[in-house]
C-alpha positions as YAML, in Angstrom:
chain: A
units: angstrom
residues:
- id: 1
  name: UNK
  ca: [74.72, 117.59, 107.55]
- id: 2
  name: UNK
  ca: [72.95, 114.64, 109.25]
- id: 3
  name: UNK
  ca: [74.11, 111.01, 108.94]
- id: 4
  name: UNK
  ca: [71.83, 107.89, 109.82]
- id: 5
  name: UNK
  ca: [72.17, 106.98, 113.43]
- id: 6
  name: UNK
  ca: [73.36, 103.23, 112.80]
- id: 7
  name: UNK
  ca: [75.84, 104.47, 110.41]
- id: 8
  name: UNK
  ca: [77.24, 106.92, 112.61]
- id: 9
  name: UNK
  ca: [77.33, 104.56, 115.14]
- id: 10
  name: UNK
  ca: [79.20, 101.27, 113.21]
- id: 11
  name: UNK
  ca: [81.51, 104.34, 112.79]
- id: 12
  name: UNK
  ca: [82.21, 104.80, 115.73]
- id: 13
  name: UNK
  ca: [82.73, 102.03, 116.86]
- id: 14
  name: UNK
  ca: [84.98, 100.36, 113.92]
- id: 15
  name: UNK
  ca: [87.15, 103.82, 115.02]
- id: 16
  name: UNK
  ca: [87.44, 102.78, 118.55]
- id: 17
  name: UNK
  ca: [88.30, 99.51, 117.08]
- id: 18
  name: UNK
  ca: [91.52, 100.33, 115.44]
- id: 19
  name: UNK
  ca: [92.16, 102.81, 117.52]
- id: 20
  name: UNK
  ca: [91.75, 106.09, 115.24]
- id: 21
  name: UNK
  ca: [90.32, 109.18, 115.39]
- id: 22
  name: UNK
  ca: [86.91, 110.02, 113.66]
- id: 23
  name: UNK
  ca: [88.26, 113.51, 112.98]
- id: 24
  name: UNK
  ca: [91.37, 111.77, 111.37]
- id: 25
  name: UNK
  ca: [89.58, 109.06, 109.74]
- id: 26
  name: UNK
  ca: [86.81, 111.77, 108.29]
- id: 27
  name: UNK
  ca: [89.72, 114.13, 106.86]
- id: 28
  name: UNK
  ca: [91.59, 111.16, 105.01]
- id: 29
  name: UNK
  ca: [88.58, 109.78, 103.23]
- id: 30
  name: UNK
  ca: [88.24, 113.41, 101.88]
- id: 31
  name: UNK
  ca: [91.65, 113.26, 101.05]
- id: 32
  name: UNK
  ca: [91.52, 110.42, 99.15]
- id: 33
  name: UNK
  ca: [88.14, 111.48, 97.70]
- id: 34
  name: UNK
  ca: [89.40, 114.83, 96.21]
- id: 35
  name: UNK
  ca: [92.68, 113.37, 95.27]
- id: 36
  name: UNK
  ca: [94.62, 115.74, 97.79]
- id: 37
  name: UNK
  ca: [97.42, 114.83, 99.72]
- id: 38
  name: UNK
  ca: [96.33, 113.65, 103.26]
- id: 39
  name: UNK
  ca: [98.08, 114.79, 106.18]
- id: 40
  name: UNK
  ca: [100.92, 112.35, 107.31]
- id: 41
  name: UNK
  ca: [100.20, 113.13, 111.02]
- id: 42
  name: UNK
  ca: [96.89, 110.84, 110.71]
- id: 43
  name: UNK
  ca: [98.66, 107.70, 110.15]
- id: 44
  name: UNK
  ca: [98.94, 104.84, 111.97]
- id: 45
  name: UNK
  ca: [101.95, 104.48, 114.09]
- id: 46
  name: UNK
  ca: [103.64, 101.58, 113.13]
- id: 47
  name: UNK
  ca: [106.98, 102.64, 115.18]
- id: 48
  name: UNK
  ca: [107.09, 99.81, 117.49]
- id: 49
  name: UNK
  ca: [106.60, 95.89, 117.58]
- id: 50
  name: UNK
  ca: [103.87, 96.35, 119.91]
- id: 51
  name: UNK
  ca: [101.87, 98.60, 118.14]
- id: 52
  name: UNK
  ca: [102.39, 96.55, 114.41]
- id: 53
  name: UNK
  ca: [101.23, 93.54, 116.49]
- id: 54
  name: UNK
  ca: [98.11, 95.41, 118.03]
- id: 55
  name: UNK
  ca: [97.09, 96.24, 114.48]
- id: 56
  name: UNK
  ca: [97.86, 92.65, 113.40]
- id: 57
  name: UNK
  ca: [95.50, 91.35, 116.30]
- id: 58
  name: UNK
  ca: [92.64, 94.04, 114.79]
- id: 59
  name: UNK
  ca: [93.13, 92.79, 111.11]
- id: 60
  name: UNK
  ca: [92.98, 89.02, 112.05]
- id: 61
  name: UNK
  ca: [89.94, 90.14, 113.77]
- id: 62
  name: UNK
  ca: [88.16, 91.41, 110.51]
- id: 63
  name: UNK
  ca: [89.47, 88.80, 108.56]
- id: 64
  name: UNK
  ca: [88.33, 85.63, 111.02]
- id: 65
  name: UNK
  ca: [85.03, 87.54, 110.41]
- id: 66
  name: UNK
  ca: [84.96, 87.62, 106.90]
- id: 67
  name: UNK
  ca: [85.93, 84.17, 106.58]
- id: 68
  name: UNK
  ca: [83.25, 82.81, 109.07]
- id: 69
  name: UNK
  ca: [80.69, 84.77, 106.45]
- id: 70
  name: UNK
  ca: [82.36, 82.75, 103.59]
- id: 71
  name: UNK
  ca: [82.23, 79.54, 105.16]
- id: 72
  name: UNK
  ca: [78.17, 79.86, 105.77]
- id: 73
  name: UNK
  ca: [77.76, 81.34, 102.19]
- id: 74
  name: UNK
  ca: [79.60, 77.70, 100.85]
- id: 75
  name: UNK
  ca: [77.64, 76.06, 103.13]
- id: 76
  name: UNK
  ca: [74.74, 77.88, 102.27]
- id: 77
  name: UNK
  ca: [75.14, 76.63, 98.61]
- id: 78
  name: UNK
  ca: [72.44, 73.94, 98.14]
- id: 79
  name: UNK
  ca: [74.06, 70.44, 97.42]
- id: 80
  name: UNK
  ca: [73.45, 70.04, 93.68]
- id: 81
  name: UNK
  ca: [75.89, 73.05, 93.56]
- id: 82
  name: UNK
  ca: [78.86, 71.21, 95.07]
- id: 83
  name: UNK
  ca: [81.50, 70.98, 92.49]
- id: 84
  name: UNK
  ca: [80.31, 73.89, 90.70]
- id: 85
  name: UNK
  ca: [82.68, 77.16, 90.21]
- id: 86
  name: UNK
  ca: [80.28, 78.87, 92.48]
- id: 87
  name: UNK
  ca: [81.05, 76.45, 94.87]
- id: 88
  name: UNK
  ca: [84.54, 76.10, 94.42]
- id: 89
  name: UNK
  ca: [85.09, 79.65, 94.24]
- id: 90
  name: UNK
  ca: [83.57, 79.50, 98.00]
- id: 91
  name: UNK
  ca: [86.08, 77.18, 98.92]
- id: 92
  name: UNK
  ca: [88.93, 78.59, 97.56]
- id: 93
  name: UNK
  ca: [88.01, 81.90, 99.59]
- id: 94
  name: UNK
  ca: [88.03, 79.61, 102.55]
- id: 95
  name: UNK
  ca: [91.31, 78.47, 102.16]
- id: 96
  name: UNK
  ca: [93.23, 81.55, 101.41]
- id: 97
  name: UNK
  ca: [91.81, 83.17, 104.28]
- id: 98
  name: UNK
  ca: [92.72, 80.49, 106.43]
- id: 99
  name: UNK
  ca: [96.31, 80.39, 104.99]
- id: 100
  name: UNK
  ca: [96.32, 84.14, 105.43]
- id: 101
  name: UNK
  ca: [94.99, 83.94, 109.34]
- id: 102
  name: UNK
  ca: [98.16, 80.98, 110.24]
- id: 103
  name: UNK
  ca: [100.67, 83.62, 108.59]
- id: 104
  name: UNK
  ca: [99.70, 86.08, 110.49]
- id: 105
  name: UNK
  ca: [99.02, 84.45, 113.49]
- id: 106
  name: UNK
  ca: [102.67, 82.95, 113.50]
- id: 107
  name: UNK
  ca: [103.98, 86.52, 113.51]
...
């Protein structure tokens, strides 16, 4: 089996990112694909405070991401849009990820 380089590379590195094995990460998606029960030993471990806020920290790192792509797609929108849906579907996409990112930045 080969996989394109840059694939197997973003991969990689979203796996280092959270902090899960390839292996582990590889045998779930097959899991889920086949509709067989994964293995419970490839979970995250969610056991402590530290580790939920480590994962927390990772997820507000995705989302501050997606939400910076949202924000230049509204902008992006040219100006006789404003006030359209298109437009204020932007926004509103905006502003739930920013109400998301101060919930769980408080925690």
């Amino acid at each position: 089996m080969s996989v394109d380089k840059e694939i197997a590379s973003a991969f990689k590195k979203t796996c280092a990112d959270f902090n899960v094995s390839m292996a582990a990460t590889i045998s779930k998606f097959m899991a889920d694909y086949t509709g067989t029960a994964a293995n419970r030993r490839h979970m995250p471990d969610y056991s402590t405070k530290r580790r939920r806020r480590a994962v927390i920290r990772k997820y507000i790192k995705g989302l501050v991401q997606i939400k910076d792509h949202e924000e230049s797609y509204r902008d992006a929108i040219p100006a006789n849009l404003e006030g359209s849906i298109v437009y204020e579907n932007a926004e509103e996409a905006v502003a739930m990820l920013e109400e998301v990112l101060e919930l769980l930045e408080a925690y």
